[in-house]
N, C-alpha and C positions, 0 to 999 in steps of 0.2 A: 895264305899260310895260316894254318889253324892256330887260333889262342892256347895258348900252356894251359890257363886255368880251365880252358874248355876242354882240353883233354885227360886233364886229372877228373873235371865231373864228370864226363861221360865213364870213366872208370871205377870212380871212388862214391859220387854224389848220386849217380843213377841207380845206387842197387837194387832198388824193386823193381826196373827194369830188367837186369840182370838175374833177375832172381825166376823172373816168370818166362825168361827165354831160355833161360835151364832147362826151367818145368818141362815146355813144350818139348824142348831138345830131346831129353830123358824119355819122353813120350813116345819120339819117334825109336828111338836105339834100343829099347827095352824091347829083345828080340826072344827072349831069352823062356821059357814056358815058366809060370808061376807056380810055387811053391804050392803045394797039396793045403799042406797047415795053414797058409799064408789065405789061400783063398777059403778054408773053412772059417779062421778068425773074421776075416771080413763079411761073411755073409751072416755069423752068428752076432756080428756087432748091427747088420741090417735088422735080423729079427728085433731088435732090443726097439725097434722104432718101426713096428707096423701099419702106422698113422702116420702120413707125413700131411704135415699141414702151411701150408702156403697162400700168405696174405696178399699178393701180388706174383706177378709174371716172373720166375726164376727155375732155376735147375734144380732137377731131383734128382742128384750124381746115383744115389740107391738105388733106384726105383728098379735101374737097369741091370743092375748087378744078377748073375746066375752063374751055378755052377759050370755049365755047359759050353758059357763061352767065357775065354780068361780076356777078351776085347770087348766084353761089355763092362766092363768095372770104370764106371768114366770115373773121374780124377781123381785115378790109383797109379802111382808109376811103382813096377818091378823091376830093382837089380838087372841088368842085363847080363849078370852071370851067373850071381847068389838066385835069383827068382825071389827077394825079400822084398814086399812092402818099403817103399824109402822114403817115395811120395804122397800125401793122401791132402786132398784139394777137396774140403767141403763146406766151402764158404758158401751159402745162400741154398744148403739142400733142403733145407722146409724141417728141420730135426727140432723137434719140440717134446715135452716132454721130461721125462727123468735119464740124467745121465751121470751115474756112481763112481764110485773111482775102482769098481770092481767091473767096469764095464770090457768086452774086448777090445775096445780100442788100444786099452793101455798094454796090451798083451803082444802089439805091436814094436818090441824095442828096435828093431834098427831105423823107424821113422826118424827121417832129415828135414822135413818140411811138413808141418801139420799147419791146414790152412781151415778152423773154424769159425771163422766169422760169420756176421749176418744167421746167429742160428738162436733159440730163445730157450732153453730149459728150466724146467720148474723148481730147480735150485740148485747151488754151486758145489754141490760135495761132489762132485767129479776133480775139481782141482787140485786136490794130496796126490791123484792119478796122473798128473803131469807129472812129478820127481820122475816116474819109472822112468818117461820116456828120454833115456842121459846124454841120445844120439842128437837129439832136436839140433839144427842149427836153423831155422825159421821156424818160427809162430807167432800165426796169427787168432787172438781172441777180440779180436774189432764187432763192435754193435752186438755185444752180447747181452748186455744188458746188466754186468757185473758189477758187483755193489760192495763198498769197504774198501779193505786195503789192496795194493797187490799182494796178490797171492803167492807165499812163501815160498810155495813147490819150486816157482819157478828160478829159486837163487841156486839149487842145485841144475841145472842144465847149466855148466859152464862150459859147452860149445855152441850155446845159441852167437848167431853171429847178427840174427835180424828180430826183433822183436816188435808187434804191434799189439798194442793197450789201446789204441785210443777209439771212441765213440762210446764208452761205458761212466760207469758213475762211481768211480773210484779216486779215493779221498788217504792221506795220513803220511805215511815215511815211505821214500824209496829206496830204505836198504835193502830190499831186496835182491836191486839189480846190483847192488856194490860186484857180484862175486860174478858179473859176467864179464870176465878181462877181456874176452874175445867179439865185445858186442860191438858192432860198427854202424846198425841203425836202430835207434831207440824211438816209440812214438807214441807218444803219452797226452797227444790234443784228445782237446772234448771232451776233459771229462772234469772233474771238482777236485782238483789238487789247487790249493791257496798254500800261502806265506811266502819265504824263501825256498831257489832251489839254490841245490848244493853244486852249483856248477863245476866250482874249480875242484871239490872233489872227488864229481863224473869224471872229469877229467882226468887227473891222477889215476883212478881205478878204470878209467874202459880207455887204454891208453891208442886201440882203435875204431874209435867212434869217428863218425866221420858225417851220420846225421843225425841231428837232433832234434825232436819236432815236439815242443811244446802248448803250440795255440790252441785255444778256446779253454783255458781253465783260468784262474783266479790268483793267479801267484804276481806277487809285486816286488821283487827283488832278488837279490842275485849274492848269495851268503859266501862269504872268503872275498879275497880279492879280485877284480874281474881283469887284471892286469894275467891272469893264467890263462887267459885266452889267447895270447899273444901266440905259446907257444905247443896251443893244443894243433889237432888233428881233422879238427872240423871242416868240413866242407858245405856243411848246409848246417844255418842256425833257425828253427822258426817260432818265433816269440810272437805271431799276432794275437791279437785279442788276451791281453790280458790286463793286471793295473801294473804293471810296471812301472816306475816313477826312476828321475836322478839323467846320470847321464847315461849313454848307451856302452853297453863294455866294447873293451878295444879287442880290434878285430883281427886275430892272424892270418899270417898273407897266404895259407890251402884259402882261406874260407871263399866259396863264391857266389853262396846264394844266401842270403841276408834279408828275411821277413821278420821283421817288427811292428806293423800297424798296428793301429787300435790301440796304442797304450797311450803312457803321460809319460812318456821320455822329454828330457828339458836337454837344452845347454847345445853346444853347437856340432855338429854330424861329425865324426871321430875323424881325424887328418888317414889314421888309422887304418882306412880305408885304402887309400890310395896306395898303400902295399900291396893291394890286389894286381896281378897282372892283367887281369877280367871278371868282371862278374856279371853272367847273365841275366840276373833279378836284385832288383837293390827295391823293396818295399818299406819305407818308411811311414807311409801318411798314415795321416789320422793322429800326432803326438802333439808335442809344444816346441820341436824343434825352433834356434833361433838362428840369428846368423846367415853369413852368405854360402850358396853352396859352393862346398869344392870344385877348384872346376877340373881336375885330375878327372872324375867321375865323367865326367860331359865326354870324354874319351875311351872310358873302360868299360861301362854297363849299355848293357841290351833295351832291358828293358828297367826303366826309373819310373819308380811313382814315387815323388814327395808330396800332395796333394794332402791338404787340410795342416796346414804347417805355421809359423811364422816365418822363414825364411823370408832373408830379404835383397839387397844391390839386385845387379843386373845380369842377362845372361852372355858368357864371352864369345865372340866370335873364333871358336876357335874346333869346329866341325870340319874334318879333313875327310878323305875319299875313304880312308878305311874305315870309317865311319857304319858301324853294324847295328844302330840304336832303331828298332823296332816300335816300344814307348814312352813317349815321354810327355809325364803328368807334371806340370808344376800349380795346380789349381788351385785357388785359395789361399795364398799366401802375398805377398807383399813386395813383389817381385817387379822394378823397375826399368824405365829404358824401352831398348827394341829389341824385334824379335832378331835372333841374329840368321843373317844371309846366310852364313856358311850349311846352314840347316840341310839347305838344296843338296851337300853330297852325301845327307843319309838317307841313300836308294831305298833303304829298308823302309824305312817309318811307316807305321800304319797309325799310327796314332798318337796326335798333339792335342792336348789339353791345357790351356794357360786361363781357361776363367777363373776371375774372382781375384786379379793382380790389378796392377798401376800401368801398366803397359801403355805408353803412349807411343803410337806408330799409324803409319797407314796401311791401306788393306796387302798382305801380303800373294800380289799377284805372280809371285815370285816361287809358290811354293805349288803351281800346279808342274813343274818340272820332279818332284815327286813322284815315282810311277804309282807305289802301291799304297798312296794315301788313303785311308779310309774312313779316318774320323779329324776332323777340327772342330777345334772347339775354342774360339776367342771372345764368351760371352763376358758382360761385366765388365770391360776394362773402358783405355781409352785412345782407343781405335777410331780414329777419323780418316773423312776424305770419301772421297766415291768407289765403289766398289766396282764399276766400271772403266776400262780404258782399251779407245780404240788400239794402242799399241801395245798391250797384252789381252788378247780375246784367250777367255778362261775354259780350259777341259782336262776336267782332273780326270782321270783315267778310269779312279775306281772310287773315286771319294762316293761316301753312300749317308753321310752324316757332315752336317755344317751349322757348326751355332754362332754368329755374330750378334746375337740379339745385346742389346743392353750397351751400345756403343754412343759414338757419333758419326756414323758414315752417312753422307748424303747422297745427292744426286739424283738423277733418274736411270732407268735400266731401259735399253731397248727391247724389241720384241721377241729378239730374238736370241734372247741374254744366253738364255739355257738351254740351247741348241745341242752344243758341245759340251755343257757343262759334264758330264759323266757317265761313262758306259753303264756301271751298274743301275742306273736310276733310270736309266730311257729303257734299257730294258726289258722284257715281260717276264714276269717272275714266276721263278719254275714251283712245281709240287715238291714240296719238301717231307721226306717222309720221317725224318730227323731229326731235331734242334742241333744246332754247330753254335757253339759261341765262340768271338775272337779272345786270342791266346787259348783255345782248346787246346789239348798237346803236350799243353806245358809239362813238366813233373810234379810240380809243386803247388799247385792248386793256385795259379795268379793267375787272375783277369782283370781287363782293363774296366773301372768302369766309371759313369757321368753322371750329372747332372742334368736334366731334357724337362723339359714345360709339355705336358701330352693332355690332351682335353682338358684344358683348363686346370690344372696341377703342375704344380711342382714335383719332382719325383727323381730320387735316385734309380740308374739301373747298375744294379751292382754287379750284372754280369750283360752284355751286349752282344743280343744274337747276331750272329754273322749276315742276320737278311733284315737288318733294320734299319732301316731309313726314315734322313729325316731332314725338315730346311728349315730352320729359325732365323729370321730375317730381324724379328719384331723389338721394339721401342726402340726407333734411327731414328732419323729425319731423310730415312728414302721416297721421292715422290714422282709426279708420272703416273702412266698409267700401268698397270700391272702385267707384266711381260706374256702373252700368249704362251710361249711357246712351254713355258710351265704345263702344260696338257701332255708335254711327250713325257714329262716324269711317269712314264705308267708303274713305277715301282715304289714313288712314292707313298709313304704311309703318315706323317704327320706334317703338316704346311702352317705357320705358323707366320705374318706377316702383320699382324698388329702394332698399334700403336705406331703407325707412320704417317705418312703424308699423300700416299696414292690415290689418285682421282680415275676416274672412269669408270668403266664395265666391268663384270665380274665377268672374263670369257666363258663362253659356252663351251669352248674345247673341253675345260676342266673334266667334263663328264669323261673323257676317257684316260683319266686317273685311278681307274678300278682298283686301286690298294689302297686309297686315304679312307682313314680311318679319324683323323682330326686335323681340323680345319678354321684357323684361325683369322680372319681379316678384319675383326671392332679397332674401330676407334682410330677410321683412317678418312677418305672423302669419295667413298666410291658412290657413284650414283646410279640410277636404270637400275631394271629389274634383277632380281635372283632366275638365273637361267634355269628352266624348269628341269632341262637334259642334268641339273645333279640330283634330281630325285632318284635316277636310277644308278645311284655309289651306292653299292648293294653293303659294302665295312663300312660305311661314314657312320660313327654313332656321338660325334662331338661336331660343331656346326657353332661358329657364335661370328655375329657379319653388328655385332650393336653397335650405335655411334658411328652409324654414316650417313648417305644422302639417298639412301636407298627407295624405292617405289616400288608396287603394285603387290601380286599376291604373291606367297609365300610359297614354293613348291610344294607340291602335294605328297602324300606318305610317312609312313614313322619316323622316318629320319629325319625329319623337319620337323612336324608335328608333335612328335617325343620328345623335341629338345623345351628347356623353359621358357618363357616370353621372354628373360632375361639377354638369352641369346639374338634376342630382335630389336629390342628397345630403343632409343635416343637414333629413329630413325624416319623421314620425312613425311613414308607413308604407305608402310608396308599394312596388311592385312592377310587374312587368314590364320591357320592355326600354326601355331600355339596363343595367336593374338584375336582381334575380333576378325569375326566373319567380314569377308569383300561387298556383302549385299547389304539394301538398307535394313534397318531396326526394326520398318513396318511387314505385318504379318502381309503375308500378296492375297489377293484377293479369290475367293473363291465363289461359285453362284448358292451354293448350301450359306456362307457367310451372304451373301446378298439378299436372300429373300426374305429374314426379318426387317433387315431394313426396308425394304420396298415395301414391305405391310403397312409399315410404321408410316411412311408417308403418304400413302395411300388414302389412310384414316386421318392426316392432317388435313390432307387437298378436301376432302367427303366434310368436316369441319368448318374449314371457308366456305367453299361452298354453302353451306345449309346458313352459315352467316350474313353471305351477301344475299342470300334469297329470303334471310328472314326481315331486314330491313325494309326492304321497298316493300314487302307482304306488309306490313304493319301500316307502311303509311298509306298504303293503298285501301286496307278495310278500314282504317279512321276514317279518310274521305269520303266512301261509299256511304258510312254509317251518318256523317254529317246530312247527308244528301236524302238520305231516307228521314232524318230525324226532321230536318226542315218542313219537307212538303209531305210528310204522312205520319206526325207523329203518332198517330194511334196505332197504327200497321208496325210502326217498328217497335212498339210498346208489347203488341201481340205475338211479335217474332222471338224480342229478349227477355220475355218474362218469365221467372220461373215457378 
């Protein structure tokens, strides 16, 4: 049976969906031939921008426009009776340049939908040119670049019913919009409005407003009473990123989607709430909330992030089969006890986040019954016990992310731990020509996102592609030897098993992990060599194996060679690059290096020689000389005289 509150937002809370299936709709019905006048004002407004100029890949709606065909006018809708201009859709046509308030656009009066966004002109005196247009009931000036206050014009269109401000640089009072009674989505993020807003008296004056989107500016507080929200009209409030301080105002039971991150809200999450019959998105994190959570909420919201909180007690068991909760963040906060059981009947979840709590429990092998799991994340806490048990053998279906790191789980893994562990990871990962992140879809710009250690960093990812993968195992007291069958992760992208207790071999299979791209195993007891087969992980660009019992040479190639010595170190006896050469210190020998030498001794040997032969020469001509002086001393007198 469908939720109430889910059927008023699909009615009430989605209107920019509704707004752009109009568009389309009117696109197709618009049967009707275009007004003569209607297509010279348009083309006379093309002349005014003979340069279209485009910083990147987008539509040039103009480009196309001719007299000759009334089907090339892309994002023009005509009257399908009057043949009037009603529609005009020129968000991102490359219009740059000077646009006056005498320009033809504004000669346009039956326009119901003028969509200029994403366009840049060289100054704003076009804006007095809005008043004409009295028909407006949508406009958008999104990423124009508009500077100061809002623009006055715009208090007289009081049939705007959708209005978007936000992505500009505008600062000071919002009387302007006082005088739109009929406006039901207001969107004024992103841009430099500080102090208070005049909530309860939007409220009073736009008595159908129904969303209101205030995040990425500067305002911290909330002027009148915030008890007037009880009985407003609102269906979406979004207050992220701003300094909001005090308690959170009380919430009326339309309201269903409720974003406040990023501020200094204190005091404990409004009972308030639980008036809601559903709400699809409840984002609170990033405040000072305190106190336990309601657990009314643990039944009514989709998707929950309280993450970066003080919240504190435990969470109830009290998850039944209707159970629709998609995510659920409680990270960073003070959050005791165990995980509750009942979790198993939210078929939906794709995403659990509890790091950075008190959590004392064992591994929950309980939560591969989960079909569409796709992230856990139980780092930090205190989590013991083995992560293995022959009588739950683990295979999450779709889990593609797992962070236990920072626990106490022990034990050893066998080899064939991760056989079954999950379809997406054993996988071969397709070409994506895309980015998908999870919670794409949403309406409201909410994604889930984590905390991950990737090449040796810490790092938020504040949005999580739908094809990232990831195993953090590391500082346990897991030991053994390191499960082979980790080589069928061919989807793997980050492996991170450090700081444990693993002995053995680095497997060889590893090499047919063609998506790691970081690779974590220091500071464990693995011994034998670095399998040379990872030199060819053509994404490995992180690599750190320090602090084991490792031997011989280091694989060859830049991906090993490129990393620091650091990545090697405190290690029994490795060599090569990044470290010293495997050969010895001395130069090898060559016969060009030989033949000095051989000179050299040549001329020593020639040396003795001439040494030993001049001895016995000496004593042999004394003797001679003795022998002549005896018996002829005259003759030897005659021989040595000079």
């Amino acid at each position: 049976m469908e939720k109430p509150c889910f059927h008023v937002s699909s009615i009430s809370c989605f209107l920019c969906w509704v707004f752009i299936s109009s568009f389309f709709i009117n696109s197709l019905v618009s049967l009707t031939s275009p007004r003569p006048d209607q297509i010279e004002i348009l083309l006379a407004f093309k002349n005014e921008f003979p340069i279209l100029k485009c910083d990147f890949l987008i539509s040039e709606q103009t480009k196309s426009w001719t007299s000759k065909d009334a089907k090339s006018f892309d994002g023009v809708v005509f009257d399908s009776e009057t043949g009037v201009v009603t529609e005009l859709d020129l968000s991102g046509a490359c219009l740059s340049g000077s646009l006056s308030a005498n320009s033809s656009l504004f000669r346009l009066h039956h326009l119901r939908y003028l969509l200029l966004s994403d366009n840049y002109f060289d100054s704003f005196s076009f804006l007095p040119g809005l008043g004409k247009l009295t028909n407006l009931e949508f406009l958008d000036l999104s990423y124009m670049g508009l500077v100061g206050e809002i623009p006055s014009s715009i208090s007289s269109l009081n049939r705007l019913t959708k209005l978007n401000l936000y992505g500009n640089e505008l600062i000071g009072s919002f009387s302007p919009l006082l005088n739109l009674s009929k406006l039901s989505s207001l969107d004024l993020s992103e841009n430099h409005f500080s102090g208070n807003v005049p909530l309860p008296k939007w409220l009073l004056a736009l008595p159908s407003l129904r969303g209101l989107f205030l995040s990425h500016n500067s305002l911290d507080g909330i002027e009148g009473s915030p008890k007037m929200l009880l009985n407003s009209s609102l269906a979406v409030l979004d207050l992220r990123s701003n300094a909001f301080k005090g308690s959170l105002p009380l919430i009326s039971p339309g309201l269903c989607v409720v974003l406040a991150s990023n501020n200094s809200f204190t005091g404990d999450i409004p009972l308030s709430l639980c008036n809601q019959s559903y709400i699809p998105i409840l984002d609170l994190s990033h405040n000072n909330f305190s106190g336990s959570i309601p657990h009314c909420l643990f039944t009514m919201v989709k998707d929950m992030d309280l993450r970066n909180n003080n919240l504190t007690g435990t969470l109830p068991e009290i998850f039944d089969k209707t159970c629709s909760m998609t995510t659920l963040d409680f990270s960073h906060n003070q959050i005791t006890g165990k995980l509750p059981r009942s979790l198993t009947n939210c078929g939906d979840l794709k995403v659990l986040n509890m790091e950075g709590n008190r959590i004392a429990d064992t591994f929950p092998f309980w939560l591969k019954d989960l079909p569409n799991l796709k992230v856990m994340v139980l780092r930090s806490n205190m989590f013991h016990g083995p992560i293995y048990s022959p009588q739950h053998p683990l295979s999450f279906p779709h889990l593609q992310i797992v962070d236990i790191s920072r626990n106490k789980f022990t034990g050893r893994l066998p080899h064939d731990y991760f056989v079954n562990w999950s379809t997406t990871l054993i996988s071969t990962p397709q070409e994506e020509t895309e980015l998908y992140y999870m919670g794409e879809g949403t309406m409201y710009d909410y994604y889930p996102s984590m905390y991950l250690r990737n090449k040796g960093i810490n790092m938020e990812l504040e949005k999580i592609l739908d094809t990232y993968t990831a195993i953090d195992f590391s500082e346990n007291k897991l030991g053994g030897q390191i499960p082979e069958s980790i080589g069928l992760l061919k989807s793997l992208i980050v492996l991170d098993l450090s700081s444990n207790d693993f002995s053995g071999h680095i497997p060889s299979s590893w090499a047919n992990l063609t998506s790691l791209e970081s690779l974590d195993l220091s500071r464990n007891q693995l011994s034998g060599k670095i399998p040379q087969e990872l030199a060819t992980l053509s994404f490995l660009e992180y690599i750190n194996v320090s602090h084991n019992q490792l031997t011989g040479q280091i694989p060859h190639g830049t991906r090993f060679g490129g990393q620091p010595s650091s990545s090697f170190e405190g290690n029994l006896n490795l060599c090569g690059l990044p470290l010293k050469s495997c050969f010895s210190d001395k130069v090898p020998s060559t016969p060009e290096a030989q033949e000095p030498e051989s000179s050299e001794q040549e001329q020593v040997v020639n040396w003795k020689a001439a040494a030993i032969g001049y001895g016995p020469g000496v004593l042999f001509g004394l003797a001679i000389g003795q022998v002549f002086y005896s018996y002829k001393p005259v003759l030897f007198f005659k021989l040595f005289r000079f």
